[in-house]
PyMOL commands that place a pseudoatom at each C-alpha (Angstrom):
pseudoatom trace, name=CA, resn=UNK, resi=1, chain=A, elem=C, hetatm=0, pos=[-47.987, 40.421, -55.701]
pseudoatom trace, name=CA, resn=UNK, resi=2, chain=A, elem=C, hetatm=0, pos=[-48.199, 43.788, -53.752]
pseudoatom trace, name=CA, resn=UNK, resi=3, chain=A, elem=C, hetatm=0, pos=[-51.271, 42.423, -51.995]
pseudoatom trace, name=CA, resn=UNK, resi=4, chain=A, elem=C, hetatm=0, pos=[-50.021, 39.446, -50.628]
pseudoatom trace, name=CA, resn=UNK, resi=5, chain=A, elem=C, hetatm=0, pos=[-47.053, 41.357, -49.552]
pseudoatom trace, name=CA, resn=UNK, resi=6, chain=A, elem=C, hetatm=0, pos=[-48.905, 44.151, -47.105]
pseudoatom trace, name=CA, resn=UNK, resi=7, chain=A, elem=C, hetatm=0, pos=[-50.853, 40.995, -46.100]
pseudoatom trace, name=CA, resn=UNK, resi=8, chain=A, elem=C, hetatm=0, pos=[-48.181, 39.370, -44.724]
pseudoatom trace, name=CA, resn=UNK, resi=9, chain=A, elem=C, hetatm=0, pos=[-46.958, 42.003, -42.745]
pseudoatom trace, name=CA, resn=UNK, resi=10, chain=A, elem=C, hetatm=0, pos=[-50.054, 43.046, -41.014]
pseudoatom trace, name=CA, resn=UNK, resi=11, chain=A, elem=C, hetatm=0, pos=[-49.669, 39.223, -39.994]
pseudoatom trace, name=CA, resn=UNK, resi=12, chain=A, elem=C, hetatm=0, pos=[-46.328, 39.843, -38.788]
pseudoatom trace, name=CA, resn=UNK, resi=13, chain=A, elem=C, hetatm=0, pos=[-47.144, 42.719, -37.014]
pseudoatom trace, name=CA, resn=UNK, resi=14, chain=A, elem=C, hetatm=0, pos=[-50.063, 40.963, -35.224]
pseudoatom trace, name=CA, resn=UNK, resi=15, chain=A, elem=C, hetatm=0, pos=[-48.190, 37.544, -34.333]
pseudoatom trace, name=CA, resn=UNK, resi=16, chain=A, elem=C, hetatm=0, pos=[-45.137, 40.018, -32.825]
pseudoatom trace, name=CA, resn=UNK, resi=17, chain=A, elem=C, hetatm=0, pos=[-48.025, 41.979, -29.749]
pseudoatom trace, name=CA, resn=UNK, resi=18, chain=A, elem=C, hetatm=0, pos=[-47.942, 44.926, -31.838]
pseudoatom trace, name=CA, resn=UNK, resi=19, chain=A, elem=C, hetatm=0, pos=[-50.894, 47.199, -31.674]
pseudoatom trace, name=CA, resn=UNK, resi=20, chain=A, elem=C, hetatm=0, pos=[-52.816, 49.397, -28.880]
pseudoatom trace, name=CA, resn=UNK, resi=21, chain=A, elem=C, hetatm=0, pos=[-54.959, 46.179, -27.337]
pseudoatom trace, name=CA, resn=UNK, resi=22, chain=A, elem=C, hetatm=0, pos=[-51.864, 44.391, -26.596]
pseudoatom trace, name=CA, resn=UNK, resi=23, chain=A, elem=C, hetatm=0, pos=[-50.032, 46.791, -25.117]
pseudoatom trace, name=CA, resn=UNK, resi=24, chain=A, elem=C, hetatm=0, pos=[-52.900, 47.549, -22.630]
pseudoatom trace, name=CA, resn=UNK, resi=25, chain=A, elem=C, hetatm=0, pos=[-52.749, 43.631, -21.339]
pseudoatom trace, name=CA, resn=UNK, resi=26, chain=A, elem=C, hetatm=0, pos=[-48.906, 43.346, -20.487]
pseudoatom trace, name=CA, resn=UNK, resi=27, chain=A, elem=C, hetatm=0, pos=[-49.193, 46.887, -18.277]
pseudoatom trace, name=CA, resn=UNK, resi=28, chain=A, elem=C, hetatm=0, pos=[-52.172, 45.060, -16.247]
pseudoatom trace, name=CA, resn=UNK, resi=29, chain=A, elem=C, hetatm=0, pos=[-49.944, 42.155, -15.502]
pseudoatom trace, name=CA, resn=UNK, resi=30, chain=A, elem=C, hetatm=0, pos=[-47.011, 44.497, -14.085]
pseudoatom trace, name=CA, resn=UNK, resi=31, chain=A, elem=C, hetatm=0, pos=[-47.204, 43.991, -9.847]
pseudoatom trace, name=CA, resn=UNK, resi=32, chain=A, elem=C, hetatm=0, pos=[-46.488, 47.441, -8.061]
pseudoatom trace, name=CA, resn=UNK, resi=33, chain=A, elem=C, hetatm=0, pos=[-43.179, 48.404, -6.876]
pseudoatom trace, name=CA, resn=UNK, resi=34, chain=A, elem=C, hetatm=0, pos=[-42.708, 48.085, -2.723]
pseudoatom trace, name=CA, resn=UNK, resi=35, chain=A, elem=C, hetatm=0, pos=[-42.191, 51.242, -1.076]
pseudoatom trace, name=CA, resn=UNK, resi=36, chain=A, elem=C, hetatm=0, pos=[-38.308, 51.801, -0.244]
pseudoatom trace, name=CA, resn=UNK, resi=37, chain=A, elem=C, hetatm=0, pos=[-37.848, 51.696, 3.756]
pseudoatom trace, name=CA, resn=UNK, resi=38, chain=A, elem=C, hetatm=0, pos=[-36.654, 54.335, 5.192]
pseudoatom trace, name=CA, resn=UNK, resi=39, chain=A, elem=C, hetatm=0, pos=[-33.545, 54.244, 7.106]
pseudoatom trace, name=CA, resn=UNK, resi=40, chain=A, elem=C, hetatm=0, pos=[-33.641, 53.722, 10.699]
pseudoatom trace, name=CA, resn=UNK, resi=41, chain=A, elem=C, hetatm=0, pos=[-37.561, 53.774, 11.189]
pseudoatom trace, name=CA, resn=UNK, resi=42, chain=A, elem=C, hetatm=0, pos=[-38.684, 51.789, 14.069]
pseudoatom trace, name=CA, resn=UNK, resi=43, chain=A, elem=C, hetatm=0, pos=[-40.669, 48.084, 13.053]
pseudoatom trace, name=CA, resn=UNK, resi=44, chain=A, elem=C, hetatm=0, pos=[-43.489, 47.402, 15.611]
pseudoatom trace, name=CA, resn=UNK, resi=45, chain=A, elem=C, hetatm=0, pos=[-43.409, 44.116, 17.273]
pseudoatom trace, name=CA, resn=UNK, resi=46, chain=A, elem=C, hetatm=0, pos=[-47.690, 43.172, 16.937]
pseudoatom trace, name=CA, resn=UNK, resi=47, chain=A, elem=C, hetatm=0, pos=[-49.080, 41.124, 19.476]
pseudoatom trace, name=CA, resn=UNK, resi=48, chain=A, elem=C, hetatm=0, pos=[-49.265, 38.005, 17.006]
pseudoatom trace, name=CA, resn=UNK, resi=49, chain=A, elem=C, hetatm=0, pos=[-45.482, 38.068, 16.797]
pseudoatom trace, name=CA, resn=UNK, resi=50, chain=A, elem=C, hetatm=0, pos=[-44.196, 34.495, 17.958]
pseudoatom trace, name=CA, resn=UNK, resi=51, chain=A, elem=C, hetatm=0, pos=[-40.873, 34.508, 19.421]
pseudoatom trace, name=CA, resn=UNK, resi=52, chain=A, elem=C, hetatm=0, pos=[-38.065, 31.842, 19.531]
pseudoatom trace, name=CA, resn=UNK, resi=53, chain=A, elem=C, hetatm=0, pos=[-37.095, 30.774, 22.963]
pseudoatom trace, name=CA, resn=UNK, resi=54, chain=A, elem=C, hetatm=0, pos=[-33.733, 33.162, 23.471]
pseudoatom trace, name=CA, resn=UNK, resi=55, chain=A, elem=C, hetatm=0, pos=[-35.028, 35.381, 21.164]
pseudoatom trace, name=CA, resn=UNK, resi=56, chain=A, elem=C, hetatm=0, pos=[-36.058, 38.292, 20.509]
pseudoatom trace, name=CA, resn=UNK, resi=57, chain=A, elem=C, hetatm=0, pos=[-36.398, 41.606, 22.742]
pseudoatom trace, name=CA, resn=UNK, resi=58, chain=A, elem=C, hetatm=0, pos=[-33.743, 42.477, 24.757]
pseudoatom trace, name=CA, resn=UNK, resi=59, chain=A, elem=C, hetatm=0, pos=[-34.508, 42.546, 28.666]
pseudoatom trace, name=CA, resn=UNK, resi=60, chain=A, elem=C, hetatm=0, pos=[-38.010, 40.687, 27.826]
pseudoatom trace, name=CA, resn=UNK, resi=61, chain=A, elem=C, hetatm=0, pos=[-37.685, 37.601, 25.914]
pseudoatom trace, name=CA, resn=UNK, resi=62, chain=A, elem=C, hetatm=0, pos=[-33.776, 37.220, 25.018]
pseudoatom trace, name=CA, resn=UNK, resi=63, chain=A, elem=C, hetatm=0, pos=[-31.080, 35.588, 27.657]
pseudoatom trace, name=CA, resn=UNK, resi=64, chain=A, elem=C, hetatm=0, pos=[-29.087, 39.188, 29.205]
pseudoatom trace, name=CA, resn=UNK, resi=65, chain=A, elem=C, hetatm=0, pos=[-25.757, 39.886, 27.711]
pseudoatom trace, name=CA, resn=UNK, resi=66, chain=A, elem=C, hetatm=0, pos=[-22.744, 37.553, 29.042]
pseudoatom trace, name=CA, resn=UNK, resi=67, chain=A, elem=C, hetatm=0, pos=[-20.616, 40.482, 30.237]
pseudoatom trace, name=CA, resn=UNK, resi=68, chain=A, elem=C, hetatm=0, pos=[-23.749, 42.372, 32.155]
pseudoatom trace, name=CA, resn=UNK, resi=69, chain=A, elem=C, hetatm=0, pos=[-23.211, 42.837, 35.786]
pseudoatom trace, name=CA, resn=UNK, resi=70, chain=A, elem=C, hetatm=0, pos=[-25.719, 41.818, 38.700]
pseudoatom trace, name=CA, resn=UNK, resi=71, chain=A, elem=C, hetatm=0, pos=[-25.912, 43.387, 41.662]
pseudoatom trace, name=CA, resn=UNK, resi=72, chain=A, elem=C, hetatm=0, pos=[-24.820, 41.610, 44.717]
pseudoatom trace, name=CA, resn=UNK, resi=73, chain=A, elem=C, hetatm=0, pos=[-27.248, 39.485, 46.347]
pseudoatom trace, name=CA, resn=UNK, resi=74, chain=A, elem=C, hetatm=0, pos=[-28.230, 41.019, 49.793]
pseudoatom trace, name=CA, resn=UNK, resi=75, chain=A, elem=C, hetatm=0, pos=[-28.369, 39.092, 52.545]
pseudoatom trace, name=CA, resn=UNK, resi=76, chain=A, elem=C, hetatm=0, pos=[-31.377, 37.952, 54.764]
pseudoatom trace, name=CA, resn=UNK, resi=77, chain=A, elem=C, hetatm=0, pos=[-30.307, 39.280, 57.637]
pseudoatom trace, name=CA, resn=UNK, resi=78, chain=A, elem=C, hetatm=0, pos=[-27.142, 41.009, 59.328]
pseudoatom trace, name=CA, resn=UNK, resi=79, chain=A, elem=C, hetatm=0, pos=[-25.020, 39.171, 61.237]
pseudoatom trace, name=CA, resn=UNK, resi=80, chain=A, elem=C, hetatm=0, pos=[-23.649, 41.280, 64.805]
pseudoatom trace, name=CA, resn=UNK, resi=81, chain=A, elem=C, hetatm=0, pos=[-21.065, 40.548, 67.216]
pseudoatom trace, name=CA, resn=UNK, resi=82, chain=A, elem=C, hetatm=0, pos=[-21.815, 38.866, 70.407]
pseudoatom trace, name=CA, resn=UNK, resi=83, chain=A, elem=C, hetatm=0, pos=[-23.684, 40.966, 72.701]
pseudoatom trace, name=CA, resn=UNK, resi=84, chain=A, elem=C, hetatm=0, pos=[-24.286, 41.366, 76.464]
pseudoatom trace, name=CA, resn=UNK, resi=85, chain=A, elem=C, hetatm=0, pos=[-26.979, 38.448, 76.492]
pseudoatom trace, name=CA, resn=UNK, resi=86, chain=A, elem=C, hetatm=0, pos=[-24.584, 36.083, 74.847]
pseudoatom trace, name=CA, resn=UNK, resi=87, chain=A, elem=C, hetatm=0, pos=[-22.001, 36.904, 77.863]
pseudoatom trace, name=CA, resn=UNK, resi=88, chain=A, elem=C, hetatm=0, pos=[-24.573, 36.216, 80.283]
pseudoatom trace, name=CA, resn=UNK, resi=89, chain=A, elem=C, hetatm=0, pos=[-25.829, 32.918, 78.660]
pseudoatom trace, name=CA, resn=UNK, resi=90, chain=A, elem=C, hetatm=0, pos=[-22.155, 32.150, 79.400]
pseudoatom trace, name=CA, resn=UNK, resi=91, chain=A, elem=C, hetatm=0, pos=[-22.046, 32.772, 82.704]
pseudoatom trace, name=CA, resn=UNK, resi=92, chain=A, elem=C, hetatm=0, pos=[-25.295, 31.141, 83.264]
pseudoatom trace, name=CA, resn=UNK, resi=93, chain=A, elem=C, hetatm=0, pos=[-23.832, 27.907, 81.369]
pseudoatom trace, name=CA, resn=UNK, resi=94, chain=A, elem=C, hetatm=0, pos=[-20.884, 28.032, 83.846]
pseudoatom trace, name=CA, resn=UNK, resi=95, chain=A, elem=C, hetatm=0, pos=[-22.512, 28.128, 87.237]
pseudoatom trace, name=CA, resn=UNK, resi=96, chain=A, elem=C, hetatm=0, pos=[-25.064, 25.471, 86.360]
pseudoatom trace, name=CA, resn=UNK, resi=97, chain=A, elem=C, hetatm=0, pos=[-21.801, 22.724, 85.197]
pseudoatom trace, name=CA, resn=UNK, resi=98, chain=A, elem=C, hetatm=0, pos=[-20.511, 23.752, 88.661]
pseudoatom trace, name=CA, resn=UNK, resi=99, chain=A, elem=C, hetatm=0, pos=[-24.268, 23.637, 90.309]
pseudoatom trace, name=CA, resn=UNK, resi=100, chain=A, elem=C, hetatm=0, pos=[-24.009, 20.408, 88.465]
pseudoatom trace, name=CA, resn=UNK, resi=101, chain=A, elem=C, hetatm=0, pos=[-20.349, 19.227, 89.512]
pseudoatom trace, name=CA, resn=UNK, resi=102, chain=A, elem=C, hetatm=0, pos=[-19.195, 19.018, 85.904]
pseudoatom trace, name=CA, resn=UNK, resi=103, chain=A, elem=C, hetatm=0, pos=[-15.933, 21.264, 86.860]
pseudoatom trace, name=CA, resn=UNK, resi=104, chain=A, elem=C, hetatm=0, pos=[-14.203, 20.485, 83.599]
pseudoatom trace, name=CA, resn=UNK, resi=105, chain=A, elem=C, hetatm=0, pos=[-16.816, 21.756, 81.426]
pseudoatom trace, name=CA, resn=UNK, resi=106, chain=A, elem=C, hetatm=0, pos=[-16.922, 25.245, 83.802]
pseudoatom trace, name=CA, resn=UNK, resi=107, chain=A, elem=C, hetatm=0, pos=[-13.074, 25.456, 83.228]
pseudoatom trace, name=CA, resn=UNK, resi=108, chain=A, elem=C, hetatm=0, pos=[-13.319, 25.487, 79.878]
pseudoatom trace, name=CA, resn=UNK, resi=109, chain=A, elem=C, hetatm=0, pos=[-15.335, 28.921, 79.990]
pseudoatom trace, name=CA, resn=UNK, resi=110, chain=A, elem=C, hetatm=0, pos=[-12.144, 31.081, 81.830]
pseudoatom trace, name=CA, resn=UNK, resi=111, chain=A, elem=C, hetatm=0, pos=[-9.905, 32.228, 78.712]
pseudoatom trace, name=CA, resn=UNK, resi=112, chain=A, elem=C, hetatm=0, pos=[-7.514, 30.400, 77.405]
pseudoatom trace, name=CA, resn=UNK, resi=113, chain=A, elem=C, hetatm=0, pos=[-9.528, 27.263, 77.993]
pseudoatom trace, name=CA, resn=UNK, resi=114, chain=A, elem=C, hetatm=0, pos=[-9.156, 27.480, 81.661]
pseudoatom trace, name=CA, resn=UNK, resi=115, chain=A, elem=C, hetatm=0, pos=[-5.868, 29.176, 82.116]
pseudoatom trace, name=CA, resn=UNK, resi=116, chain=A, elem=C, hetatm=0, pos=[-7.293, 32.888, 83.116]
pseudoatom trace, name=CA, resn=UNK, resi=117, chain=A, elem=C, hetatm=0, pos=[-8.266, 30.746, 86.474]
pseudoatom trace, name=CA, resn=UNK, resi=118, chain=A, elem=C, hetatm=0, pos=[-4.959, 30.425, 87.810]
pseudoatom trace, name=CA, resn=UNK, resi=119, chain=A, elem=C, hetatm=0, pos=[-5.461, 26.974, 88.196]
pseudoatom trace, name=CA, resn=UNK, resi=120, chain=A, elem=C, hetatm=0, pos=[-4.903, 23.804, 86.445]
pseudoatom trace, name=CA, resn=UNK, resi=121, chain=A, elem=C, hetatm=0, pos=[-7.695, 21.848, 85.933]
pseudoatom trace, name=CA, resn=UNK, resi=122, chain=A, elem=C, hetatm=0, pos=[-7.706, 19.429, 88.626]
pseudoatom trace, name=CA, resn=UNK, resi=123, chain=A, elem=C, hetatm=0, pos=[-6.975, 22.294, 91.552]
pseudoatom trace, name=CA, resn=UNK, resi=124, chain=A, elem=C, hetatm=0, pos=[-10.248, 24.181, 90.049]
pseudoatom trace, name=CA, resn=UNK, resi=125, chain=A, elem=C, hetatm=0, pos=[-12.461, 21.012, 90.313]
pseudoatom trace, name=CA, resn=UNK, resi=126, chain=A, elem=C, hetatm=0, pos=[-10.710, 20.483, 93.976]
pseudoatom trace, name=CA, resn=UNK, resi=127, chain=A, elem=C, hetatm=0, pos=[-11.282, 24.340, 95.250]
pseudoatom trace, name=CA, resn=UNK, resi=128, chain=A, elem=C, hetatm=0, pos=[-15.222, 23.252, 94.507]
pseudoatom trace, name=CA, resn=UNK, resi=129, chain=A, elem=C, hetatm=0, pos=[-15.427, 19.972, 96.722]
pseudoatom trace, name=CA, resn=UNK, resi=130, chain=A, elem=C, hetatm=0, pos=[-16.081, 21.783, 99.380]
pseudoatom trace, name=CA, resn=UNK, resi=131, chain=A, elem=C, hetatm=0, pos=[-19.245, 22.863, 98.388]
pseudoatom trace, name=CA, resn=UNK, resi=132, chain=A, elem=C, hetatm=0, pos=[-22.572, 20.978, 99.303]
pseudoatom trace, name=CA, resn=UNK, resi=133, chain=A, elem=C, hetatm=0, pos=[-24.763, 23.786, 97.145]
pseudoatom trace, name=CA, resn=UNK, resi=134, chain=A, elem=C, hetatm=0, pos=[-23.496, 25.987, 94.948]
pseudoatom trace, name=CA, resn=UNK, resi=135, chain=A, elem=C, hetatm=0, pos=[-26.414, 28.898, 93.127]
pseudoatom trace, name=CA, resn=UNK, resi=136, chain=A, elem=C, hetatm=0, pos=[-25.813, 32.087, 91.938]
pseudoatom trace, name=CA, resn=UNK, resi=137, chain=A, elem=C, hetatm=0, pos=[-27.745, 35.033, 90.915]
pseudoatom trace, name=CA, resn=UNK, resi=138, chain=A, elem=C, hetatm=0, pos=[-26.963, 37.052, 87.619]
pseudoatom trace, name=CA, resn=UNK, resi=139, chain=A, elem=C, hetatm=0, pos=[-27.801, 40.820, 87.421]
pseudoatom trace, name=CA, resn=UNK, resi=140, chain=A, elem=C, hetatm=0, pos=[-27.541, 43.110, 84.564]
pseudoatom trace, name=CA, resn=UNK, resi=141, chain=A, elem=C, hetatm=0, pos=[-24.641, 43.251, 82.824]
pseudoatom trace, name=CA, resn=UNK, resi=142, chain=A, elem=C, hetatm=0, pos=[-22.771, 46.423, 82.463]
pseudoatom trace, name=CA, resn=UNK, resi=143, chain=A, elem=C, hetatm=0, pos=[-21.544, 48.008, 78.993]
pseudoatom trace, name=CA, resn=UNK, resi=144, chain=A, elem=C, hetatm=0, pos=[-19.085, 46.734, 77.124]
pseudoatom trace, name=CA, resn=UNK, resi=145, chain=A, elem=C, hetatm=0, pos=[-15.820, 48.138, 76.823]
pseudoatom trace, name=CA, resn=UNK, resi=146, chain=A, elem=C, hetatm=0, pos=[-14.060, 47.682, 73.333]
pseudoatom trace, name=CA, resn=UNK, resi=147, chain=A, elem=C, hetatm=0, pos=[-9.956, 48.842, 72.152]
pseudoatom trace, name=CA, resn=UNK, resi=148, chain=A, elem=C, hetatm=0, pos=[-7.926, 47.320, 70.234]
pseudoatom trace, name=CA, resn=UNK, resi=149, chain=A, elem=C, hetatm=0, pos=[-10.169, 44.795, 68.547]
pseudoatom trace, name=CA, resn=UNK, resi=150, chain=A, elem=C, hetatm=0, pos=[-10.673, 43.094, 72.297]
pseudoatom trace, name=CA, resn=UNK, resi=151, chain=A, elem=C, hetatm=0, pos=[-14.247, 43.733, 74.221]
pseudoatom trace, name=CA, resn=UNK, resi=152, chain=A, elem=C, hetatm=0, pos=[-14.628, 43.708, 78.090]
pseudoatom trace, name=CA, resn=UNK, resi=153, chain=A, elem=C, hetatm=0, pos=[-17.890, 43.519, 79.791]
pseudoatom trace, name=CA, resn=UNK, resi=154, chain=A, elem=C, hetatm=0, pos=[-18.597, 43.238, 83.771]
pseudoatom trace, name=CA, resn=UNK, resi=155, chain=A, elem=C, hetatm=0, pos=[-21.883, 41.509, 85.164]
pseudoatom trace, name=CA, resn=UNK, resi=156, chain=A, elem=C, hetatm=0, pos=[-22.746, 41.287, 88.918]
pseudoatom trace, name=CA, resn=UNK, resi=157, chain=A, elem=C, hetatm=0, pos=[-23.039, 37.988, 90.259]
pseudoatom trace, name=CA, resn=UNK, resi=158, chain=A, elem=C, hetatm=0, pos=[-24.285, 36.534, 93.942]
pseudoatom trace, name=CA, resn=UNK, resi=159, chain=A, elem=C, hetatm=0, pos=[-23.529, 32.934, 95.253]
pseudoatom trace, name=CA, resn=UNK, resi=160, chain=A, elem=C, hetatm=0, pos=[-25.221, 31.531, 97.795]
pseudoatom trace, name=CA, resn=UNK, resi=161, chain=A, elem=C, hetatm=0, pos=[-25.253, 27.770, 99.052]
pseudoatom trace, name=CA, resn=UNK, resi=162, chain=A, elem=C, hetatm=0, pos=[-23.785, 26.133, 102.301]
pseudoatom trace, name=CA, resn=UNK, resi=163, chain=A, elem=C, hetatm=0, pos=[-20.280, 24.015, 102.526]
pseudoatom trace, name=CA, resn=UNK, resi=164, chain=A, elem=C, hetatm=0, pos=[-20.207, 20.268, 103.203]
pseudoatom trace, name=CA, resn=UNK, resi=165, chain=A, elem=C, hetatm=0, pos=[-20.183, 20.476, 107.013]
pseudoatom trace, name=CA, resn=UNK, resi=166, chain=A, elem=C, hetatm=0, pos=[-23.644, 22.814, 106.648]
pseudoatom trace, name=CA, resn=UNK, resi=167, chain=A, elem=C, hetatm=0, pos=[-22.203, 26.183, 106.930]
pseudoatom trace, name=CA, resn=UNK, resi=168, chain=A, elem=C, hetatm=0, pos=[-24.170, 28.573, 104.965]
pseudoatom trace, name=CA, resn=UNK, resi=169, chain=A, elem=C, hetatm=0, pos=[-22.155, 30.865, 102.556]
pseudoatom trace, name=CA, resn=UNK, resi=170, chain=A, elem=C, hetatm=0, pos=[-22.273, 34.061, 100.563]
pseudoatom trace, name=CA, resn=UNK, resi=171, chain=A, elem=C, hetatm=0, pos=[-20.044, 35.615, 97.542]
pseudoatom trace, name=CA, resn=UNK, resi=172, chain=A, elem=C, hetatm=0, pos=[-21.100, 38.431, 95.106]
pseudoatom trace, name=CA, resn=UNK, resi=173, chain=A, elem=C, hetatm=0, pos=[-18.942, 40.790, 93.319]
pseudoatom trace, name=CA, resn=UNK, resi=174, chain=A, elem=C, hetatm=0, pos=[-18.266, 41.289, 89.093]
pseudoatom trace, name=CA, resn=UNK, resi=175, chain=A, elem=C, hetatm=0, pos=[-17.193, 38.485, 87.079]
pseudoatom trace, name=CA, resn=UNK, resi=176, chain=A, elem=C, hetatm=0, pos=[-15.664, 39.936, 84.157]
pseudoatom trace, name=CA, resn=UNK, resi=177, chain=A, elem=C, hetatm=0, pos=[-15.573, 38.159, 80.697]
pseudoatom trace, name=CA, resn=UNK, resi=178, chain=A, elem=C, hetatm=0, pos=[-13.579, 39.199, 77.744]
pseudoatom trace, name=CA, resn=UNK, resi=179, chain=A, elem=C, hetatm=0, pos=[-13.704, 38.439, 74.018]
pseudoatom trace, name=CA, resn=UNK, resi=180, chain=A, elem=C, hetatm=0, pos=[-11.666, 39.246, 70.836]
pseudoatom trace, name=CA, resn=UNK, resi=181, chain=A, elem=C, hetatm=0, pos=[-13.421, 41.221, 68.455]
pseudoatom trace, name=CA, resn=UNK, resi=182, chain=A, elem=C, hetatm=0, pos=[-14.984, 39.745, 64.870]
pseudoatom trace, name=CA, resn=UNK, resi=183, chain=A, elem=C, hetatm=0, pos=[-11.226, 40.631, 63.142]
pseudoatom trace, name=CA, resn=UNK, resi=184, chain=A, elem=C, hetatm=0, pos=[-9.767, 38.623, 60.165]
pseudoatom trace, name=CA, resn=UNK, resi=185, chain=A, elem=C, hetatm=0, pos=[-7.811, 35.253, 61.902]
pseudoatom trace, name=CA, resn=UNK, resi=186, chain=A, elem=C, hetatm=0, pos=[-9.802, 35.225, 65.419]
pseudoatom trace, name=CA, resn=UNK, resi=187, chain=A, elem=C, hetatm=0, pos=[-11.151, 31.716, 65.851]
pseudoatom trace, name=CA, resn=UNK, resi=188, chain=A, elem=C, hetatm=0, pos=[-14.210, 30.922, 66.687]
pseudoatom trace, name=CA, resn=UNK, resi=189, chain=A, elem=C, hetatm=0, pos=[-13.195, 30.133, 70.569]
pseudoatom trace, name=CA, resn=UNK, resi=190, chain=A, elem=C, hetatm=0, pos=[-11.135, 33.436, 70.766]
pseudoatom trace, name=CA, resn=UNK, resi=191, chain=A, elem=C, hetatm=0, pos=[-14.640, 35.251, 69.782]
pseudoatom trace, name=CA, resn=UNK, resi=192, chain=A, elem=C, hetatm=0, pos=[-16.729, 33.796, 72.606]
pseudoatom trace, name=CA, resn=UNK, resi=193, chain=A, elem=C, hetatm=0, pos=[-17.345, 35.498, 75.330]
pseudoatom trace, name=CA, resn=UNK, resi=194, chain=A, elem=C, hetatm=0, pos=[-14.958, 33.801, 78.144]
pseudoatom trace, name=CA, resn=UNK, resi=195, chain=A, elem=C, hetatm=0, pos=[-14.292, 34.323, 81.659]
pseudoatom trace, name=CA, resn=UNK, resi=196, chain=A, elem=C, hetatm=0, pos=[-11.615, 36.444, 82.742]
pseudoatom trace, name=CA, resn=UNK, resi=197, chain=A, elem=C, hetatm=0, pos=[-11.352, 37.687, 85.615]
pseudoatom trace, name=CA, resn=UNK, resi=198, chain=A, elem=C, hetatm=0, pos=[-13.532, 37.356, 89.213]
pseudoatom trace, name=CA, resn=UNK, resi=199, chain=A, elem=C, hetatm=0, pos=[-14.219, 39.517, 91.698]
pseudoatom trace, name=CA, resn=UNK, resi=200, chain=A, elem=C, hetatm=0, pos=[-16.165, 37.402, 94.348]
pseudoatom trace, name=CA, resn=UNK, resi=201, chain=A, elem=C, hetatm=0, pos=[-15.907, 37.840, 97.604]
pseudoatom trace, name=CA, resn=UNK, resi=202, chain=A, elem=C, hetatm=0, pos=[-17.738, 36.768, 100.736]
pseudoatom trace, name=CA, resn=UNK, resi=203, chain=A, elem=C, hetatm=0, pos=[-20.251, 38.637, 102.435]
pseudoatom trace, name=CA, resn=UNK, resi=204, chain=A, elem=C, hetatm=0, pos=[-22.989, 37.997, 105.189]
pseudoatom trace, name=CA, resn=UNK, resi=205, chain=A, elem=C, hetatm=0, pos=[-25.042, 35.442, 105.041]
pseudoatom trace, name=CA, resn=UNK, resi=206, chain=A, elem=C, hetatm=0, pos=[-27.653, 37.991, 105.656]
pseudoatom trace, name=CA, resn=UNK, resi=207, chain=A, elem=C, hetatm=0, pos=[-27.276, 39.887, 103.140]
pseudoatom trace, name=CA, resn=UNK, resi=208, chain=A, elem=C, hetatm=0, pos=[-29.632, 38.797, 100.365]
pseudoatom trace, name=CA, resn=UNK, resi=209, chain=A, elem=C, hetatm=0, pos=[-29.821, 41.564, 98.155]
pseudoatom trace, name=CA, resn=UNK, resi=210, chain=A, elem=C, hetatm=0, pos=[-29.686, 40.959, 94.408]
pseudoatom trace, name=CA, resn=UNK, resi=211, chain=A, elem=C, hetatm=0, pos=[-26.671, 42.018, 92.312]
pseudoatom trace, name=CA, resn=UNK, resi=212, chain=A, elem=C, hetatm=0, pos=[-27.984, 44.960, 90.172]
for i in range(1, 212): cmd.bond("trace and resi %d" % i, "trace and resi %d" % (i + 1))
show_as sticks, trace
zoom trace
């Protein structure tokens, strides 16, 4: 009887993992612990790192914040007010509709769409029927003269032609044009450089020197 009973327990024993092998076998199986990260230490983005569309880095591969503020856009090219060549263009636009008897069109281009003239519209076209030829020579327009948000500039100008009944003829003197400034509620017409004010007067035929 006491036999049987220490054989049974050793049986016990072995069916429950006791014993020094056993032990040995379950430690083996055991994986290692992974390292605790440390707070705040940086995780390197490796060049095999695939990236979502919108995704990602900041600034390189991610859409910018909503709220982040562009600079302004800067533009191609500044625009300027209308200079001294742009006032002579004008003139040279008005002698050539009267070179060209189109009197309406050259009394458009006195201010106020003809009313700087002194004329109405059908006395200015009659004041020109005279006239068999009609040129005139620009010079170099003089500086212009701003106040007030209003600019002034004076070019020399010479006439020469020869009246209906052959008479030859001669004018110079400064045509002065005016313009309003580029101010908030100045239209476009009130901008461009219009006639304003003529100082033409004959002088001998002979005299053929150009305005300077």
């Amino acid at each position: 009887m006491r036999t049987g009973a220490i054989a049974g327990l050793a049986l016990l024993l072995s069916a429950c993992g006791g014993g020094g092998d056993g032990n040995a076998t379950a430690t083996n199986d055991v994986a290692p612990a992974e390292p605790t990260p440390v707070a705040g230490a940086p995780t390197p983005v490796t060049p095999s790192t695939t990236l979502p569309p919108g995704d990602g880095i900041p600034g390189v591969s991610a859409p910018p914040p909503a709220n982040e503020v562009r600079p302004a856009a800067v533009p191609n090219s500044v625009v300027t007010e209308a200079g001294p060549q742009e006032a002579v263009a004008v003139l040279n636009q008005y002698f050539a509709a009267i070179a060209a008897r189109r009197y309406a069109d050259a009394y458009r281009l006195w201010n106020g769409r003809g009313e700087a003239s002194g004329m109405s519209e059908q006395a200015f076209a009659d004041s020109f029927a005279k006239y068999a030829d009609y040129r005139a020579t620009i010079g170099t327009p003089g500086r212009i003269d701003a106040g007030a948000g209003q600019r002034y500039i004076e070019i020399p100008v010479r006439v020469t032609g020869r009246l209906r009944d052959g008479t030859p003829i001669s004018l110079a003197g400064p045509v002065t044009l005016h313009r309003t400034g580029d101010i908030d509620g100045a239209t476009a017409e009130q901008r461009s450089w219009r006639i304003d004010n003529s100082g033409l007067k004959p002088r001998p035929v002979t005299d053929t020197t150009t305005p300077q």
